[in-house]
KEDORO-668428 format. One record per residue (C-alpha): residue number from 0; residue in three letters; x, y, z. Coordinates in nm, 4 decimals. Example, Ala and Ser with C-alpha at 12.3 -4.5 7.8 and 13.67 -1.06 7.14 Angstrom:
! residues 2
{nr 0	rest Ala	east 1.2300	north -0.4500	up 0.7800}
{nr 1	rest Ser	east 1.3670	north -0.1060	up 0.7140}
***
This chain:
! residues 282
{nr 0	rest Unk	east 8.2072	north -17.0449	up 23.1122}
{nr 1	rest Unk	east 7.8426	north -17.1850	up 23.1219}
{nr 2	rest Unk	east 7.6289	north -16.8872	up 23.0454}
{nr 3	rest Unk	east 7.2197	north -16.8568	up 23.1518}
{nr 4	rest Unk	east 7.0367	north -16.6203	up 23.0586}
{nr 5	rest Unk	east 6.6854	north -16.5226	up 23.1670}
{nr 6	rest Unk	east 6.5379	north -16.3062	up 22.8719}
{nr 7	rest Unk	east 6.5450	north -16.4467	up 22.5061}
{nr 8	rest Unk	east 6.3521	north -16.1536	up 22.2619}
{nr 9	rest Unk	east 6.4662	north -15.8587	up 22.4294}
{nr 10	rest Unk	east 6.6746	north -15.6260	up 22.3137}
{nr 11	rest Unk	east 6.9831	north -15.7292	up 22.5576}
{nr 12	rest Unk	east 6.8977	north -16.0663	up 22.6106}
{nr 13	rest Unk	east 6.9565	north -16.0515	up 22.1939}
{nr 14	rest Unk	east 7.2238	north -15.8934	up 22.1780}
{nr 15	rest Unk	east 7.3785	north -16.1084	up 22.4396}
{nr 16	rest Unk	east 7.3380	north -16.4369	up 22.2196}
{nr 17	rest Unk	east 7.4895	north -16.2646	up 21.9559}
{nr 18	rest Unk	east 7.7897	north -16.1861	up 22.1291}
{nr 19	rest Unk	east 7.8320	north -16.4858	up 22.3129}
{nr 20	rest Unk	east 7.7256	north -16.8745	up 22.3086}
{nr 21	rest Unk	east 7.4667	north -16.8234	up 22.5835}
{nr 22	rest Unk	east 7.1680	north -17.0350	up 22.6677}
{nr 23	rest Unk	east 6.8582	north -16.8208	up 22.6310}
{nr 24	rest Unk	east 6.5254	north -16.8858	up 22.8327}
{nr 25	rest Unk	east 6.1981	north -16.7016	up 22.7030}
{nr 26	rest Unk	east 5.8674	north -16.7366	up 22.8435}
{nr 27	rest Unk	east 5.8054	north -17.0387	up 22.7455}
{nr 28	rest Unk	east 6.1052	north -17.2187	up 22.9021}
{nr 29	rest Unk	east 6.0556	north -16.9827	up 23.2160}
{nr 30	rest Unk	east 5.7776	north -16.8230	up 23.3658}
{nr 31	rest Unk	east 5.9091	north -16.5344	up 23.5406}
{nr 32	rest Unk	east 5.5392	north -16.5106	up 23.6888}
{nr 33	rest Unk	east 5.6425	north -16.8096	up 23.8986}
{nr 34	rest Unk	east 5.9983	north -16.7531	up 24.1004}
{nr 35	rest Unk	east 6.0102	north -17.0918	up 24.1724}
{nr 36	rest Unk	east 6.0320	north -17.1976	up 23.8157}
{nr 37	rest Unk	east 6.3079	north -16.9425	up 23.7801}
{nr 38	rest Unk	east 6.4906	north -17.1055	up 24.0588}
{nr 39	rest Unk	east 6.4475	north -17.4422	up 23.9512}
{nr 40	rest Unk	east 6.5588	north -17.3450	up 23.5833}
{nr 41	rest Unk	east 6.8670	north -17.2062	up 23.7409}
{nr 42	rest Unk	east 6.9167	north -17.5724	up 23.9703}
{nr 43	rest Unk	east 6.8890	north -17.7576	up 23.5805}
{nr 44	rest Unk	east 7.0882	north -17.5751	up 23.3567}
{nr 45	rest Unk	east 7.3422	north -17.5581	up 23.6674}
{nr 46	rest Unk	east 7.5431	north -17.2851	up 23.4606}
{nr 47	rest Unk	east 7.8494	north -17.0914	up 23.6022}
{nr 48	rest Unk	east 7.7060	north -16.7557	up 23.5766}
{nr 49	rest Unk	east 7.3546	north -16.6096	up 23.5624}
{nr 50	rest Unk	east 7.2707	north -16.3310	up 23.3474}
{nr 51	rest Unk	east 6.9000	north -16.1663	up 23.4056}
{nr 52	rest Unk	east 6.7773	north -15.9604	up 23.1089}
{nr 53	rest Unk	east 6.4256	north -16.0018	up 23.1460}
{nr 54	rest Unk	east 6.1733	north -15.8014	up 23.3032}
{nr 55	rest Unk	east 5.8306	north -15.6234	up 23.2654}
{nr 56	rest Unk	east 5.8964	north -15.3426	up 23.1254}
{nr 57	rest Unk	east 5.5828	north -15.1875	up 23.0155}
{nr 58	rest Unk	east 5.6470	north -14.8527	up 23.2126}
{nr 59	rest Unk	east 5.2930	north -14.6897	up 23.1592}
{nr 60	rest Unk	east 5.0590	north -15.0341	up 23.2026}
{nr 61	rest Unk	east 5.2624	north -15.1068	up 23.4703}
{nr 62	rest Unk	east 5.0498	north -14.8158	up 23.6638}
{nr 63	rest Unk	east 4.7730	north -15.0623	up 23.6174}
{nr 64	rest Unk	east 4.9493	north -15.4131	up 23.7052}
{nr 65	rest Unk	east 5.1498	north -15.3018	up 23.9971}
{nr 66	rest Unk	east 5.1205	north -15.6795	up 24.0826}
{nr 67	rest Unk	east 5.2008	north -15.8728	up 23.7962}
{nr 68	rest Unk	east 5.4868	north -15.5838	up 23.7149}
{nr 69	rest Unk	east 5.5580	north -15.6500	up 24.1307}
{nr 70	rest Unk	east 5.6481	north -16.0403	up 24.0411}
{nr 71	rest Unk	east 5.8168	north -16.0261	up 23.7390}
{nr 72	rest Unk	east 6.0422	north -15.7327	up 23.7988}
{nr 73	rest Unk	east 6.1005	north -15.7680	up 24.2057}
{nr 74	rest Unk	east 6.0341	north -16.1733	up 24.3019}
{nr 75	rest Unk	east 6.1171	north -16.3182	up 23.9708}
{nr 76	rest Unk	east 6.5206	north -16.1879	up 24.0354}
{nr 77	rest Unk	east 6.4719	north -16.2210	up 24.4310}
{nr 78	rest Unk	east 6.4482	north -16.5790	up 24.3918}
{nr 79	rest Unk	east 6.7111	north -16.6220	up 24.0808}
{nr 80	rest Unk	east 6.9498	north -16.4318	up 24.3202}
{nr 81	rest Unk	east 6.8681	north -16.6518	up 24.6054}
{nr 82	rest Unk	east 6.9106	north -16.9468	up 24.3859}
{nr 83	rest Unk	east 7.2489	north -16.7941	up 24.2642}
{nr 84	rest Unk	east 7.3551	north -16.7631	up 24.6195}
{nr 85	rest Unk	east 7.2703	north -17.1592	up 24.6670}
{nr 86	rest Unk	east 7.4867	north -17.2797	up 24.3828}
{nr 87	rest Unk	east 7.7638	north -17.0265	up 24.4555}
{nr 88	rest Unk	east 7.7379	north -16.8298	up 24.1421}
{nr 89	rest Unk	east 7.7561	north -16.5197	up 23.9891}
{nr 90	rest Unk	east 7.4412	north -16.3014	up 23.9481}
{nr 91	rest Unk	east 7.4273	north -16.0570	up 23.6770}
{nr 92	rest Unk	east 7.0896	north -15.8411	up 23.6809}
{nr 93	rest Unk	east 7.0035	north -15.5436	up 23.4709}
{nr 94	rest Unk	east 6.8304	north -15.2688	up 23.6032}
{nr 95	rest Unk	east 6.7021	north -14.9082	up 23.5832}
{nr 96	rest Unk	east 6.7326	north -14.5461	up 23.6420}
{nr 97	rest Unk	east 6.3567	north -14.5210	up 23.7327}
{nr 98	rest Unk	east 6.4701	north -14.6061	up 24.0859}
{nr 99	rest Unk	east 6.5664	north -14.2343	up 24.1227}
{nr 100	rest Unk	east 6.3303	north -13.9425	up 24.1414}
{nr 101	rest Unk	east 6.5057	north -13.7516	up 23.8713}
{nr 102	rest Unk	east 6.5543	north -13.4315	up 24.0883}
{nr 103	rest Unk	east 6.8411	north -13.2123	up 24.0026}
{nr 104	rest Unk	east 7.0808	north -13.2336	up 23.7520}
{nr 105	rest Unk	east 7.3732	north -13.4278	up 23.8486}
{nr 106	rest Unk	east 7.4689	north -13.7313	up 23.7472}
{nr 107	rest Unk	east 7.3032	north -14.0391	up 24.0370}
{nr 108	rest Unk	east 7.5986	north -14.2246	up 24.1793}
{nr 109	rest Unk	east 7.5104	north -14.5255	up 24.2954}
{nr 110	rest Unk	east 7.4480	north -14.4929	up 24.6642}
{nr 111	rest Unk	east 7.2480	north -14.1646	up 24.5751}
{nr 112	rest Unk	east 6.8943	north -14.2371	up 24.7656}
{nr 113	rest Unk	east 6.6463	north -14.4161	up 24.5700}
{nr 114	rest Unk	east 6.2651	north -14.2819	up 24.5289}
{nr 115	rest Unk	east 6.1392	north -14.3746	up 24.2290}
{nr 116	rest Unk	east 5.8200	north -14.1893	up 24.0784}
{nr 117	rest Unk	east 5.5818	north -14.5431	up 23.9333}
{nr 118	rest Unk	east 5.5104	north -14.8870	up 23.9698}
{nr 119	rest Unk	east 5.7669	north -14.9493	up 23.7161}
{nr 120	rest Unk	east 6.0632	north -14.7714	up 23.9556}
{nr 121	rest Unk	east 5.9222	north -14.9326	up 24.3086}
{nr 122	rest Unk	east 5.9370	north -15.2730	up 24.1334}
{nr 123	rest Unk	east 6.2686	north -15.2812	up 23.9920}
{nr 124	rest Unk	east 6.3908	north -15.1346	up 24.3347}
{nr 125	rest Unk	east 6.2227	north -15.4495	up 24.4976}
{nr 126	rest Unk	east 6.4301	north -15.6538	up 24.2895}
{nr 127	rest Unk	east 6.7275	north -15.4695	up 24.3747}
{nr 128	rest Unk	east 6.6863	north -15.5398	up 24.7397}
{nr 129	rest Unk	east 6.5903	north -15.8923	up 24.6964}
{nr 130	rest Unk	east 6.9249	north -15.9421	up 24.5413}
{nr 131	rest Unk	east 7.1128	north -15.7527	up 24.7829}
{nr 132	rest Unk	east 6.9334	north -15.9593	up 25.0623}
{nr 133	rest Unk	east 7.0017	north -16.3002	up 24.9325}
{nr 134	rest Unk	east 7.3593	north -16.2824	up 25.0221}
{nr 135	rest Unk	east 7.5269	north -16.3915	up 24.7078}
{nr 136	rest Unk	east 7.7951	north -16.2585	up 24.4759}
{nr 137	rest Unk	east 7.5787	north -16.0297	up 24.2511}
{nr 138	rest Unk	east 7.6210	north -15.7321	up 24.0044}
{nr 139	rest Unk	east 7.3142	north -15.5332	up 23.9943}
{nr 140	rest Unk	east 7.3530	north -15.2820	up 23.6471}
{nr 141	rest Unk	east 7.1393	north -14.9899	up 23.6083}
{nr 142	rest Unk	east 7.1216	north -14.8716	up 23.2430}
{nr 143	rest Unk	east 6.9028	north -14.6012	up 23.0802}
{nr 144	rest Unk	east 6.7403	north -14.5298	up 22.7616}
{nr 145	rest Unk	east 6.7966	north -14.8803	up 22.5802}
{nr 146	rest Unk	east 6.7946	north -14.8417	up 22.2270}
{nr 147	rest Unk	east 6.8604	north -15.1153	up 21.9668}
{nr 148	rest Unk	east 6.8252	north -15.2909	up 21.6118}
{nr 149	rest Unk	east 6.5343	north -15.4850	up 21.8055}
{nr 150	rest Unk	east 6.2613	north -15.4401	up 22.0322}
{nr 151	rest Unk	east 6.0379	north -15.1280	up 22.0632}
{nr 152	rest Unk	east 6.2714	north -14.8038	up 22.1549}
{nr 153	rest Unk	east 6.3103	north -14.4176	up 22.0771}
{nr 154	rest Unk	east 6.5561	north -14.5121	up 21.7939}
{nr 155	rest Unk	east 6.3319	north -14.6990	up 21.5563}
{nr 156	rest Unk	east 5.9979	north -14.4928	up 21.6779}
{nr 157	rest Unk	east 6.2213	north -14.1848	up 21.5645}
{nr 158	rest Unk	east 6.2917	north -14.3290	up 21.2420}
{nr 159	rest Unk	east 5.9314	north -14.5165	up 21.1992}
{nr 160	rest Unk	east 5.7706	north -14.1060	up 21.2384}
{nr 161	rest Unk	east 6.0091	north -14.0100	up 20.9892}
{nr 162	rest Unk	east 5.8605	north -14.1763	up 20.7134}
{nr 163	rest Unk	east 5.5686	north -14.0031	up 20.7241}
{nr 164	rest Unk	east 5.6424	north -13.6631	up 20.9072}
{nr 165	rest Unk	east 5.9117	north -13.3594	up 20.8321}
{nr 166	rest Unk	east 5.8116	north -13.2252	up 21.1737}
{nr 167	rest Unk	east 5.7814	north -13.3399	up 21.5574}
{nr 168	rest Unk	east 5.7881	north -13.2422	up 21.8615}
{nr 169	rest Unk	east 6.0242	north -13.3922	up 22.1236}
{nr 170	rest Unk	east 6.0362	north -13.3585	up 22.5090}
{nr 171	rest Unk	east 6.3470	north -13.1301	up 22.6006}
{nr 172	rest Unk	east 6.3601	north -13.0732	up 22.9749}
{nr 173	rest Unk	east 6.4271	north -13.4711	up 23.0102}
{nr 174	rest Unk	east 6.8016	north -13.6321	up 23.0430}
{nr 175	rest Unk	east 6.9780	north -13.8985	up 23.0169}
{nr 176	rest Unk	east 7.2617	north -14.1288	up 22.8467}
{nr 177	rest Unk	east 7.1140	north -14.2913	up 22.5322}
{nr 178	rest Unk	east 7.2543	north -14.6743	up 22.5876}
{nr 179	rest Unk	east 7.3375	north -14.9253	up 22.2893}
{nr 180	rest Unk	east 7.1945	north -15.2731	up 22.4220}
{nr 181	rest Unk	east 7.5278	north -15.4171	up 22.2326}
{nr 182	rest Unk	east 7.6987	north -15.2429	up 22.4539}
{nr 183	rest Unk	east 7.5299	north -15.3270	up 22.7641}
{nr 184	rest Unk	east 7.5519	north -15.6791	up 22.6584}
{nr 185	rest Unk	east 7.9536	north -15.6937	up 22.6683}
{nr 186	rest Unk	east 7.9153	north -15.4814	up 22.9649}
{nr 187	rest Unk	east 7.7313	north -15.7834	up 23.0936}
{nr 188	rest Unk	east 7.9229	north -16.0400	up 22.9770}
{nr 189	rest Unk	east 8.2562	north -15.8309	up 23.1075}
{nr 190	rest Unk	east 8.1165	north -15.8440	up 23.4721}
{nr 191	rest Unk	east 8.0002	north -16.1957	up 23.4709}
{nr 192	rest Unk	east 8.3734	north -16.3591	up 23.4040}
{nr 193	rest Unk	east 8.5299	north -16.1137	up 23.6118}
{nr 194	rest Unk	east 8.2797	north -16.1220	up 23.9137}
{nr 195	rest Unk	east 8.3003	north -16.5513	up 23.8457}
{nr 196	rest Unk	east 8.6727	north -16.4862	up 23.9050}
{nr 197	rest Unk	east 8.6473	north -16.2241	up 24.1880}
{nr 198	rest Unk	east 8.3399	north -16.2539	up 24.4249}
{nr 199	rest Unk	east 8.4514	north -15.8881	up 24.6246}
{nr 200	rest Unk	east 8.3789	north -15.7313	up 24.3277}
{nr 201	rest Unk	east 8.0000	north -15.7651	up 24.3894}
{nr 202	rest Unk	east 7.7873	north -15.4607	up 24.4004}
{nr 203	rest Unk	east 7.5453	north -15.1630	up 24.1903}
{nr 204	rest Unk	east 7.6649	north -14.9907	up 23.9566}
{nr 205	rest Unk	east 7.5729	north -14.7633	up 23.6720}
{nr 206	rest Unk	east 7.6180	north -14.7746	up 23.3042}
{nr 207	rest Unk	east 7.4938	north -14.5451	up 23.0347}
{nr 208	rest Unk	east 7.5972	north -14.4097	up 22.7190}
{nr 209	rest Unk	east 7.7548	north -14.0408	up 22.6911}
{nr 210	rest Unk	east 7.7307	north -13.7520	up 22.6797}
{nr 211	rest Unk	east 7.3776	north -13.6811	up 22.8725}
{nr 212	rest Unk	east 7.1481	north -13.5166	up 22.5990}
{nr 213	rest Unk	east 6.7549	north -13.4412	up 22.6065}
{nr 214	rest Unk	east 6.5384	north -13.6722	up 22.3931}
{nr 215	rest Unk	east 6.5101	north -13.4225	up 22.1523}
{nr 216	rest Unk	east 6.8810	north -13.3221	up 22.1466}
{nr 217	rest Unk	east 6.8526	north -13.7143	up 22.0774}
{nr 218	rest Unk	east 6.6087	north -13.7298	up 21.8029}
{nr 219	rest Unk	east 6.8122	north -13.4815	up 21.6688}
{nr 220	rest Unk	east 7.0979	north -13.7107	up 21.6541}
{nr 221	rest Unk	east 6.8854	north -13.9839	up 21.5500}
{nr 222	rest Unk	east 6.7966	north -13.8007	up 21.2171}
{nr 223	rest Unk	east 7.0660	north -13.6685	up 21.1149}
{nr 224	rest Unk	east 7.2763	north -14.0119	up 21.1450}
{nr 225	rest Unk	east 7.0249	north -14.1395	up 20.9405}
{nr 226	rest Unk	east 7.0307	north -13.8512	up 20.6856}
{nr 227	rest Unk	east 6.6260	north -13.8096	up 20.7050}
{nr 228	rest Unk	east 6.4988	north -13.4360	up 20.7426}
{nr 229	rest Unk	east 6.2846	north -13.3417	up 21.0077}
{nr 230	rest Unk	east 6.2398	north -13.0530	up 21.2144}
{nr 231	rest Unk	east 6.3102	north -13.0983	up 21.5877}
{nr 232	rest Unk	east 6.0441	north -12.8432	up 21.8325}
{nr 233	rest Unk	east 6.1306	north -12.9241	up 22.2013}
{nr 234	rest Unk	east 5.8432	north -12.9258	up 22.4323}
{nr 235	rest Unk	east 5.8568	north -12.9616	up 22.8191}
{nr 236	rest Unk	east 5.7157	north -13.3266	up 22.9406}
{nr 237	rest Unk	east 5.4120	north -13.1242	up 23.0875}
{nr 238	rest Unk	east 5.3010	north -13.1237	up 22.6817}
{nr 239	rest Unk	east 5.2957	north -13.4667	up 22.6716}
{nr 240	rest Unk	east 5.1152	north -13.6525	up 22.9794}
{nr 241	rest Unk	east 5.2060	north -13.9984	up 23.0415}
{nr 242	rest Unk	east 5.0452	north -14.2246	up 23.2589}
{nr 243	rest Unk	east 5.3591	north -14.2653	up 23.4576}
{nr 244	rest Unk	east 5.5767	north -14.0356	up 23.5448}
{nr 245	rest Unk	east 5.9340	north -14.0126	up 23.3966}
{nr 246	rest Unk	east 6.2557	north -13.8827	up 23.5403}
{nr 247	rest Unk	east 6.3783	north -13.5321	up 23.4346}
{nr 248	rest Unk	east 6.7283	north -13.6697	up 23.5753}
{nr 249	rest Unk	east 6.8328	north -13.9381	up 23.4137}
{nr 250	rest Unk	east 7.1865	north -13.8574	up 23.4558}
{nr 251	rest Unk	east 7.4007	north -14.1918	up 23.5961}
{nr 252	rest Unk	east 7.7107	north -14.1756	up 23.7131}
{nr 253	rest Unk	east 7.9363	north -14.4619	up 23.5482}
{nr 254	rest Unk	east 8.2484	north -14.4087	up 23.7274}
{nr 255	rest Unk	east 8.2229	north -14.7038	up 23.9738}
{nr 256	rest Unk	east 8.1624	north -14.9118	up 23.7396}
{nr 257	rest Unk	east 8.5002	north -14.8016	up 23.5486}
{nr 258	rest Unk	east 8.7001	north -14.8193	up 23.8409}
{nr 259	rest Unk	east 8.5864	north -15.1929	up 23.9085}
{nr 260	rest Unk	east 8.5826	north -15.3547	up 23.6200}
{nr 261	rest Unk	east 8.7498	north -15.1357	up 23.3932}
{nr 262	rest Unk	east 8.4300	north -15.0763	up 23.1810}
{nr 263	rest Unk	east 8.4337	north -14.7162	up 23.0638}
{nr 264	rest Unk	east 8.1024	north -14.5505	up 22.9746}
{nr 265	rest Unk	east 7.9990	north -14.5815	up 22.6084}
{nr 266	rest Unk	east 8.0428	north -14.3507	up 22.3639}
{nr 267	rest Unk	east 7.5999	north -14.3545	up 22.2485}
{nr 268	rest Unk	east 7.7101	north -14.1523	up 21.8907}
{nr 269	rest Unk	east 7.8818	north -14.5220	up 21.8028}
{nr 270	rest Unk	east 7.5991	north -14.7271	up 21.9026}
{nr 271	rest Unk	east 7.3602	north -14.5148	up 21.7180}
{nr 272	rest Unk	east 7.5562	north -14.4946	up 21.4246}
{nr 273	rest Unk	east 7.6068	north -14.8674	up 21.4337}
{nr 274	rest Unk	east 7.2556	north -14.9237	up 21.5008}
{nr 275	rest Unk	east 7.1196	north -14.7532	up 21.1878}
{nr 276	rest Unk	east 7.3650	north -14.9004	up 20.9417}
{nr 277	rest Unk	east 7.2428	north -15.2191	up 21.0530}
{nr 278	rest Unk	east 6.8918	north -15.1038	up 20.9821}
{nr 279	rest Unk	east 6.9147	north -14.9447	up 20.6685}
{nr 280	rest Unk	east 7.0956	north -15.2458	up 20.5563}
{nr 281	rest Unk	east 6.8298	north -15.4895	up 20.6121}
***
């Protein structure tokens, strides 16, 4: 199966070519600031399945480029979908639990109602629609707290501070499902060949690593897998202001996605474990 993927340096998009033999297309072989070069890539790699692990994903500038954030994250994927639904392929598109307030604390399903909080949120929801609207066989895969070998993420930041500090303090009354991108990658890859063999299978659906935990349940977890000593003080978010608002609720529900594919939710202990062995190593 003729893989394309839209994303090249990122930490899935990575991961992907290192699971699989993939064709890769960074910035400079597509612009996702102009959808009709993303279309057109699409038209001459003629690939059997589309993978989209790019976006903008600057949550906090994204306050202040609405716009640009607007084109990459919500027309770039519109038009890759469209272009999908053209050739009669497969469209496999990452995205986010920022399309949810983060009310509550239950777990989002995937029909839950959307409202998301930032620019970041309303412009991966745009692409979302797009997708749905173009009318092709599509997988649309909301993840959450992305952490990795690669990249900027909580991981390495936790790991970078503990070099220099034996104390921090770490947001509490936040939560989520800590997600290894290796294992959003054969998630990925999983739904492509199955949804390239089974077009009814098309849909959103959740995936994120378990159990929930707070980020500083997480950092935590984080130091002591790394055997580095540092003392964890939660703090609520209201401590530490961000331009743009995050979810208290990161909670998703996975189980559609297990019922469909047969892709159970990850188990984030063995991603982070795996993650900082790698690390250490090199």
């Amino acid at each position: 199966m003729k893989i394309l993927v839209f994303g090249k340096s990122g930490q899935v998009a990575t991961a992907l070519q290192q699971r699989a033999d993939v064709t890769a297309l960074g910035r400079a072989d597509a612009d996702l600031t102009n959808s009709a070069a993303c279309a057109a890539a699409i038209a001459a790699h003629a690939p059997d399945v589309v993978i989209n692990a790019a976006a903008y994903t600057a949550v906090d500038k994204a306050e202040e480029e609405e716009a640009i954030a607007l084109t990459v994250n919500g027309d770039a994927p519109t038009a890759m979908a469209q272009a999908c639904a053209s050739a009669g392929i497969p469209f496999v598109h990452i995205s986010t639990d920022y399309v949810f307030d983060g009310s509550g604390d239950a777990p989002w399903p995937t029909d839950a109602p959307t409202g998301p909080l930032g620019a970041y949120g309303r412009t991966k929801l745009a692409g979302e629609d797009g997708i749905r609207a173009a009318g092709g066989t599509f997988a649309i895969l909301r993840t959450a707290w992305v952490f990795s070998e690669t990249g900027n993420n909580f991981v390495k930041t936790m790991l970078r501070l503990a070099e220099t500090r034996d104390a921090l303090n770490v947001v509490n009354d936040q939560f989520g499902g800590p997600t290894d991108a290796d294992a959003i990658a054969a998630a990925c890859l999983e739904i492509a060949a199955q949804l390239h063999a089974d077009a009814s299978k098309s849909g959103t659906y959740h995936f994120a690593g378990m159990p929930h935990v707070s980020w500083a349940d997480f950092a935590n977890a984080i130091f002591d897998t790394a055997s580095k000593t540092v003392a964890v003080s939660g703090i609520p978010a209201s401590e530490y202001p961000t331009p743009a608002v995050r979810p208290s609720n990161s909670r998703l529900d996975c189980d559609a996605l297990t019922a469909t594919f047969g892709i159970p939710a990850p188990k984030w202990q063995d991603g982070l474990t795996r993650v900082i062995k790698s690390l250490q190593a090199s």
